[in-house]
C-alpha positions as CSV (number, residue, x, y, z in Angstrom):
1,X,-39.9,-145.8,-73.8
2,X,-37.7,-142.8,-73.0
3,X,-37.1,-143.1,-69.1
4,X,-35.6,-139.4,-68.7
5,X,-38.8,-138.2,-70.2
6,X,-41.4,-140.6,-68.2
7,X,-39.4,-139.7,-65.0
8,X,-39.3,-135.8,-65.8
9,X,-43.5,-136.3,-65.6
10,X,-43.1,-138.1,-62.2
11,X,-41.6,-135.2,-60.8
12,X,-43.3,-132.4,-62.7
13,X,-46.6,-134.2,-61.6
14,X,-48.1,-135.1,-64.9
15,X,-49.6,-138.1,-64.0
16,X,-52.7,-139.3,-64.6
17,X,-53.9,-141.9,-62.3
18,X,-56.7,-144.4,-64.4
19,X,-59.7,-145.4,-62.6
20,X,-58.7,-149.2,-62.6
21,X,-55.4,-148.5,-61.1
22,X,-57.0,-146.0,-58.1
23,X,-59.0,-148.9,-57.6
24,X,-56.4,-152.0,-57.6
25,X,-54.2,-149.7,-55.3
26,X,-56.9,-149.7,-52.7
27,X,-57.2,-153.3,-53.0
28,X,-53.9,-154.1,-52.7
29,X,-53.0,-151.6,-50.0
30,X,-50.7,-149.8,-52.5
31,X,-50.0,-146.1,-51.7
32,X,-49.9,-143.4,-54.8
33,X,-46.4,-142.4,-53.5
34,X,-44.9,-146.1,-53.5
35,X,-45.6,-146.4,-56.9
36,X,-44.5,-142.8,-58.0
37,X,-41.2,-144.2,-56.2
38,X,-40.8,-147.3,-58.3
39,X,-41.6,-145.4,-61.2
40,X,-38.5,-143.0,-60.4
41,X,-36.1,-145.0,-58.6
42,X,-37.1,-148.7,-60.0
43,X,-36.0,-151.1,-63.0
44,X,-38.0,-151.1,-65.9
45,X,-38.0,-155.4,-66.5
46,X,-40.6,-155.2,-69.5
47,X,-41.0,-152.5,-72.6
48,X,-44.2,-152.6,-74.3
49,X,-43.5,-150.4,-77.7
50,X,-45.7,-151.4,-79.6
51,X,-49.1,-151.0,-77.1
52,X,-51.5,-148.6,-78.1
53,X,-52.0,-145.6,-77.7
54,X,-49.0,-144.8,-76.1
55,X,-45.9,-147.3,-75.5
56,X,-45.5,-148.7,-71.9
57,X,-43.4,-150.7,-69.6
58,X,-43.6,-152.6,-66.1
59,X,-41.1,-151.4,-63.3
60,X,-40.2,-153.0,-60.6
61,X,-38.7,-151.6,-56.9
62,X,-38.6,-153.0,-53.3
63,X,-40.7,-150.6,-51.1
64,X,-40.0,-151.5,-47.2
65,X,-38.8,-155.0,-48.2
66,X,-42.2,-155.8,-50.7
67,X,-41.5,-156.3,-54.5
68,X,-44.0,-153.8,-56.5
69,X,-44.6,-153.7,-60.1
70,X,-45.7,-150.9,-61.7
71,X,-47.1,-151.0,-65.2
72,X,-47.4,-147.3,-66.6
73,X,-47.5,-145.9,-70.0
74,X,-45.9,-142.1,-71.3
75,X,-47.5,-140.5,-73.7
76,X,-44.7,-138.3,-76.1
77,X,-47.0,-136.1,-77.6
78,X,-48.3,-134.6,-74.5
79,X,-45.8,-135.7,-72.0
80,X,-48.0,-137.5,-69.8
81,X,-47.5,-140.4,-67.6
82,X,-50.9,-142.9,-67.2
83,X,-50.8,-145.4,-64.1
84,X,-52.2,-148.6,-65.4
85,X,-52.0,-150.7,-62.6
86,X,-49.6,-151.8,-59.4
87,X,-49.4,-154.9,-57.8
88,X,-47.1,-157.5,-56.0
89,X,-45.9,-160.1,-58.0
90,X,-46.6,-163.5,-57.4
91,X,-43.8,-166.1,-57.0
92,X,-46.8,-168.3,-58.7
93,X,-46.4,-166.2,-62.2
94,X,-42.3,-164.6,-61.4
95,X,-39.0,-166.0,-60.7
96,X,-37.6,-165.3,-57.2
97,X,-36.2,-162.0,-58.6
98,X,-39.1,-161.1,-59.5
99,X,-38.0,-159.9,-62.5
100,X,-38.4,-163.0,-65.0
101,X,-41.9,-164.7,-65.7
102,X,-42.2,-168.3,-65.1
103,X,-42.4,-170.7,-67.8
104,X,-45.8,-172.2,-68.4
């Protein structure tokens, strides 16, 4: 995924926001700007290439002390950004770095 080009979306506001992740963000108690900010300012732990139909990739960033993961895809061809989902990870499924998945 090219980060300069997913993050020039972010801040030129071409985002689209899916249904499921408007949802899951209201569940979870996870504003629309907190995950804008992990997408801009957080780690990308996990590149998807190969998902369809557009590559995508899971950041992570600490918002007031509370891990977030961020799972959003770019689309090249119409340099669009697509929130999948947010949530905080789980120290049942993540490593206390939050970064590395837990072997099964």
């Amino acid at each position: 995924m090219n980060i300069s080009s997913l993050h020039a979306a972010i801040q030129e506001e071409r985002i689209e926001w899916r249904k499921h992740a408007l949802q899951r963000l209201a569940e979870r108690c996870i504003l629309q700007k907190d995950v804008l900010e992990v997408i801009s300012s957080g780690e990308m732990i996990e590149d998807y290439p190969d998902d369809e139909p557009c590559p995508s990739a899971l950041f992570l960033a600490f918002i007031m002390d509370r891990p977030l993961h961020v799972v959003v895809a770019y689309d090249e061809s119409d340099h669009r950004a697509y929130i999948i989902t947010a949530y905080q990870p789980s120290l049942e499924f993540f490593e206390t770095d939050y970064k590395t998945r837990r072997v099964k």
